[in-house]
Structures are given as structure tokens and as C-alpha cells.
C-alpha positions in Angstrom: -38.3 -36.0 6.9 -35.0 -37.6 5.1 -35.2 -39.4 2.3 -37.0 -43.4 3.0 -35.0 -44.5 0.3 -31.9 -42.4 -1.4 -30.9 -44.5 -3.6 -33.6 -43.8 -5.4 -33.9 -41.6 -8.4 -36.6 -39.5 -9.8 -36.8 -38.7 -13.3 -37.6 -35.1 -14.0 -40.9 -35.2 -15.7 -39.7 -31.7 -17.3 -37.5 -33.0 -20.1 -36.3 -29.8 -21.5 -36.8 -26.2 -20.4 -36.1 -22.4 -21.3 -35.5 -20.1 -18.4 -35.8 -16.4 -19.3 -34.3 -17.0 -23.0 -33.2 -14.4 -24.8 -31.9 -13.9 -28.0 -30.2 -10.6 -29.5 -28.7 -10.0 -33.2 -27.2 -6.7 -34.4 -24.6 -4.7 -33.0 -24.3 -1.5 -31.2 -27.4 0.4 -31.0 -29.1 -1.6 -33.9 -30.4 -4.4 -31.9 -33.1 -6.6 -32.2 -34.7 -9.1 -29.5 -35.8 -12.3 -31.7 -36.4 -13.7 -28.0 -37.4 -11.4 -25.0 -36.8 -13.8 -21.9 -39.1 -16.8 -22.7 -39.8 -19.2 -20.3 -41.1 -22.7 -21.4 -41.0 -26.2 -20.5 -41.4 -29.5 -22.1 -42.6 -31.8 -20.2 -41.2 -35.7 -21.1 -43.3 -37.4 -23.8 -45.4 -35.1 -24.3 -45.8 -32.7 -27.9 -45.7 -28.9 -26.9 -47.3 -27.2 -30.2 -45.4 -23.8 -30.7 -47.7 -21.4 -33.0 -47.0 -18.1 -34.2 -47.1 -15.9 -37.1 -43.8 -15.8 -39.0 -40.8 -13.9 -37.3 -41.9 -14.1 -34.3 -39.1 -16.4 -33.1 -40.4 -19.7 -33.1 -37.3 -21.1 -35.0 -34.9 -18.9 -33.3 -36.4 -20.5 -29.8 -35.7 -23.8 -31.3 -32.4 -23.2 -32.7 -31.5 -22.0 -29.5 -33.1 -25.6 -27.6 -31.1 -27.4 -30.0 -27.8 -25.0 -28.8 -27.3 -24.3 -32.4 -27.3 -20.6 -31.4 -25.8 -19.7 -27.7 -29.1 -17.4 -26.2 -27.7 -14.1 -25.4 -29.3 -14.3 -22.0 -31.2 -16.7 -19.4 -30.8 -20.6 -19.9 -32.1 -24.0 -21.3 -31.9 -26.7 -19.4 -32.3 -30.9 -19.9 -33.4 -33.1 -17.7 -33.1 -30.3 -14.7 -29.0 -29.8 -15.8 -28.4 -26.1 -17.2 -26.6 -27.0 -20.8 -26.7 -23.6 -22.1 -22.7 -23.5 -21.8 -21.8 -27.1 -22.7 -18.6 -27.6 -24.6 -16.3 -30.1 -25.7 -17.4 -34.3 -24.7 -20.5 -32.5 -22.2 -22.0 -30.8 -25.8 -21.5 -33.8 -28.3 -23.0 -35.9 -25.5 -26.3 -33.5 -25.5 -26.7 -33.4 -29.2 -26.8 -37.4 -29.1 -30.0 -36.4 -27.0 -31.9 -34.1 -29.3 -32.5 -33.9 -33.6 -34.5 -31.6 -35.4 -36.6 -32.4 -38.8 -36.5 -29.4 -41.0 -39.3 -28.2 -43.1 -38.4 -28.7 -46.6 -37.0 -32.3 -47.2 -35.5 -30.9 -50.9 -33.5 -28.2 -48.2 -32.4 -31.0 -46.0 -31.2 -33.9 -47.8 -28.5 -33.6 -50.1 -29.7 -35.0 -53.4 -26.4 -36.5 -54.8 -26.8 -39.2 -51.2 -28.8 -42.3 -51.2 -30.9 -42.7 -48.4 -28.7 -44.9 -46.4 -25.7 -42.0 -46.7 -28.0 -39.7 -45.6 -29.0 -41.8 -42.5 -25.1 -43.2 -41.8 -24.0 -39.2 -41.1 -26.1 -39.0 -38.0 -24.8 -41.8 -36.8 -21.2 -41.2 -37.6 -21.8 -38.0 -36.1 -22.8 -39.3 -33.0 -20.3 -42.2 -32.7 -22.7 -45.0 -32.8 -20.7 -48.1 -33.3 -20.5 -49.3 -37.2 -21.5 -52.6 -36.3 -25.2 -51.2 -35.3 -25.9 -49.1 -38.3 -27.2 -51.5 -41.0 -30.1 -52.6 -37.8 -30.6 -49.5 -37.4 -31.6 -48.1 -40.8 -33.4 -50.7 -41.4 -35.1 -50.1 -37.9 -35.7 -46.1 -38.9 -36.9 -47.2 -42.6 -39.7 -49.4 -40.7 -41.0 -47.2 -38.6 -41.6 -44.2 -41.3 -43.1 -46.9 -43.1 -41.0 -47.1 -45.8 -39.2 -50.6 -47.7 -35.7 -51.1 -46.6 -34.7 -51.0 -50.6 -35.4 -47.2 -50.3 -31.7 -46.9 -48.9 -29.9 -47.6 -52.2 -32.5 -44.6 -53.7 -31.7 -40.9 -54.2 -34.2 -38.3 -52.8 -35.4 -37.0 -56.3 -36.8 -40.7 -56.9 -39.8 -40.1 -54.1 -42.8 -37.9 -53.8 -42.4 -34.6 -50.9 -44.2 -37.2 -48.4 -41.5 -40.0 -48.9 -38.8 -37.5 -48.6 -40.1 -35.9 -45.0 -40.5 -39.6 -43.9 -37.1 -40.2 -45.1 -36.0 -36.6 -42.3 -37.9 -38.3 -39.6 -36.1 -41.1 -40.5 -32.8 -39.9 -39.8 -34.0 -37.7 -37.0 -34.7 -40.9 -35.4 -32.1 -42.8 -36.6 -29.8 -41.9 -33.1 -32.4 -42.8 -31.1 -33.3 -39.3 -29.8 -35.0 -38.2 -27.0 -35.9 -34.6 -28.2 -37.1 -34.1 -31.8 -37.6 -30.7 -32.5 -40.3 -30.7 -35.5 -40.2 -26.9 -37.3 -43.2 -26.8 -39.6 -42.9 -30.3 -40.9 -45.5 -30.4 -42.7 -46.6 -27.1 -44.5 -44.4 -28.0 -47.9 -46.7 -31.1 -48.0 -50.2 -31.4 -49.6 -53.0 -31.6 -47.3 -53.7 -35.2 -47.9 -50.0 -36.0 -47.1 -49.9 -33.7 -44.1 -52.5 -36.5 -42.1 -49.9 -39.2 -43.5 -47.2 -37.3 -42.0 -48.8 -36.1 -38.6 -50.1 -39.6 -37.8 -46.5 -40.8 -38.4 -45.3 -39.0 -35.6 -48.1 -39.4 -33.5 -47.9 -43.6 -33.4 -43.6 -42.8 -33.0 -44.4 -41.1 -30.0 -46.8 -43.4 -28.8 -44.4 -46.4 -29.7 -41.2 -44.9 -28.6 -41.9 -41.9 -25.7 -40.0 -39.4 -27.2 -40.9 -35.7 -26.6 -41.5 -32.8 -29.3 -41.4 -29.2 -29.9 -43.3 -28.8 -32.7 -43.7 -25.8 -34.3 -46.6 -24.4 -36.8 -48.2 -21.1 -37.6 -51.1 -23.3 -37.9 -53.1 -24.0 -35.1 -55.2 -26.8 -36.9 -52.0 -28.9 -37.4 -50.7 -28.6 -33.7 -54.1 -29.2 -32.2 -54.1 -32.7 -33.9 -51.0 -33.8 -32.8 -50.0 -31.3 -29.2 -51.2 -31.9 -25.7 -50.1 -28.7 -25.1 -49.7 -25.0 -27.0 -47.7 -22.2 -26.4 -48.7 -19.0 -28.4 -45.7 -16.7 -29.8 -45.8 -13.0 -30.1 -42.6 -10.9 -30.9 -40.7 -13.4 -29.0 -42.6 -13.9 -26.0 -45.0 -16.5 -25.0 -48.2 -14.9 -24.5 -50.7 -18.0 -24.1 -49.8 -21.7 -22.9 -52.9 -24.1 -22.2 -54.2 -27.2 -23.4 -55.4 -27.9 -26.9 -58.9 -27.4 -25.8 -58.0 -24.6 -23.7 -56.2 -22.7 -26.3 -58.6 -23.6 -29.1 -62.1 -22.9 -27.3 -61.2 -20.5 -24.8 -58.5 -17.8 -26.1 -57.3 -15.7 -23.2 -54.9 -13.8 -25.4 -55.7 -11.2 -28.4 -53.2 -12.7 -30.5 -54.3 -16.0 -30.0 -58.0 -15.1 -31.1 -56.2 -13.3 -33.9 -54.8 -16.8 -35.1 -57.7 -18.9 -34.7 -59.5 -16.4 -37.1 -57.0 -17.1 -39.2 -57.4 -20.6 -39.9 -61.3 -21.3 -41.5 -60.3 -25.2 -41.7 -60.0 -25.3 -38.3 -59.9 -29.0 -37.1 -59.0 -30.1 -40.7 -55.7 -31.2 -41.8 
């Protein structure tokens, strides 16, 4: 039966996708396979929790999502279009789409910016026009819940939870529709890690953006993922709900982790 209506568009409700990933570094016969054909997709709006011990290529799978690093095989895909060669306009115009906050906010602001600096390069970066950017700090100060006279401040003048609020700040200063999240929280004291973690949940809620968020603990992603993919030697060995995943390991590893972590469903 054709189509009732083709002007009609669907939205893919699988935002972003990996399609037999792989990832090689070394030369010659000294190669190693960070990722070995990973297939994963992220479904629009949702949080995907990525959990794994470290090395295991949780960050290299990310890095590659983000096309910071060209996969040496297979594809990612956004919105159902293969991007995994874009170049040129058809590149810049994907990275407009997608930002990543780091895990160390010391790492990933420069201290000698203020915090208005540090959120003007995204948006220079992604041509946003001038006359939007002063709304639009003060927009992204708001929502991490921090004063709009933060902006003429220097990182070293707030506490490791001000400064992560100020990276999800200018993660979210382009308006994304990706955030990639790699361990966001572990340089932060427990206390601050709820702070932080609720943050993103009520963005999310308030502004449908989708993450990848990534954690060798599966306490943290089970607060904040609908769903959780479990990494071993850069394959996905265990995808399921939180409650599936949590309660009902199907995979070694993934029993492995969860005796791992005594504080189970505290953060």
C-alpha cells in the first residue's frame, strides 16, 4: 500500500547509531582492536548508560560517535544518514549537533578564561550569530543553576561541582541534540555527584536531548539511564534495561561489575 500521505515525515526514533564499529591503533603486525565491530543505538531522548572497566573502549566508542577519531571499520550514523565520512560544510554542520562534557572540569576549561570566554568558543565555533550569544549564556548559566555574574569569574574561583556545571554549561550552550557525558561525575564528591546527576536529568526532561553517558559505575548510570549497554574488550556484551541489567545479569562480566560496586543504588 503507497504512502496515504507523503508529505509526511517520520522522525527516526534512533537518534544516533554504531553499525559494526571498529577501531584499530598500531601499525603492522602490532595491532590492537580498542573496538571489535560494536553495534549500538541511541534511541532519541533517551540516556543509554555505557559501563565498563577501564580500557575497554568506552571512550574510544565515544570519541569515535563524536567523529573525533575516523573508526577503522563499520559506521555511525545520525538520524538514519551514515556520517562516518563527513567532510568539509556536511561535518561542521554534524558537530553543531552533538558536544561532549569531559570528566575533569580542571582538564577542560582553560583557567586563564572567564566563564563567558569559555562559553563564547562554542558558539564561535559553531557560527551562531553574535547577536544571540549574550541570551544565550545567560540561558546556559540558568539552567546549570548558576548566577549570570559567574561569567566575568575564572574557573579556580568555584568548587569541582560549579566547575562541571559550568562544562554542561557550555556543552549546552549550542543547543545540542547529542551530549556525550564520559564519567562526569567520578572527580566529584559523592554529595556533589546527586547535585550533578539530577542536573542532567531535569535538562533532559526540560529540553529532550539524548545522552551517552558513560561510567564504570553501574550505581551512577542506573540513576540517571533508561537503558545500559555493558563493555568488554570493545564489544558490547549486555544491553537491557536498568532493571534488567541490574537484577537479572545475563552476562559474566556484568555480574562481575555489580559485585563491584557494594553502594549499589547509592550515589
Amino acid at each position: 500500500m503507497s504512502d496515504p500521505n507523503p508529505s509526511v515525515t517520520t522522525t527516526p526514533t534512533v537518534q544516533v547509531a554504531a553499525r559494526g564499529l571498529v577501531q584499530e591503533f598500531g601499525h603492522g603486525g602490532h595491532r590492537f582492536r580498542a573496538l571489535d565491530g560494536v553495534d549500538l543505538e541511541i534511541r532519541r531522548g533517551e540516556t543509554l548508560g555505557l559501563v565498563g572497566e577501564s580500557g575497554c573502549g568506552k571512550s574510544t566508542l565515544a570519541r569515535a560517535l563524536m567523529l573525533m577519531r575516523r573508526p577503522t571499520g563499520g559506521s555511525v550514523e545520525f538520524d538514519g544518514e551514515d556520517v562516518t565520512r563527513a567532510s568539509g560544510a556536511d561535518l561542521r554542520r554534524h558537530r553543531r549537533r552533538i558536544r561532549m562534557v569531559f570528566q575533569d572540569p580542571n582538564d577542560s576549561l582553560d583557567p586563564r578564561f572567564t566563564v563567558a570566554q569559555s562559553l563564547v568558543e562554542p558558539l564561535r565555533a559553531a557560527g551562531v550569530l553574535r547577536s544571540t550569544w549574550a541570551e544565550r549564556l545567560r540561558t546556559a548559566m540558568t539552567d546549570v543553576g548558576l548566577d549570570e555574574s559567574a561569567l566575568d569569574r575564572q574557573p579556580h574561583e568555584f568548587s569541582g561541582g560549579q566547575r562541571q556545571r559550568i562544562a554542561i554549561a557550555r556543552a549546552i550552550v549550542v543547543e545540542p541534540e547529542f551530549v556525550v557525558l564520559d564519567e562526569p561525575t567520578s572527580a566529584l564528591d559523592v554529595s556533589v555527584q546527586a547535585q550533578v546527576l539530577n542536573l542532567l536529568v531535569d535538562l533532559q526532561e526540560r529540553t529532550g536531548m539524548t545522552y551517552l553517558f558513560i561510567s564504570h559505575n553501574l550505581a551512577v548510570v542506573h540513576h540517571v539511564a533508561h537503558r545500559i549497554a555493558v563493555m568488554q574488550q570493545g564489544r558490547v556484551v549486555e544491553l537491557g534495561t536498568g532493571s534488567q541489567v541490574m537484577d537479572d545479569p545475563q552476562h559474566p562480566y556484568t555480574a562481575t561489575l555489580l559485585d563491584a560496586v557494594p553502594e549499589l543504588y547509592r550515589v
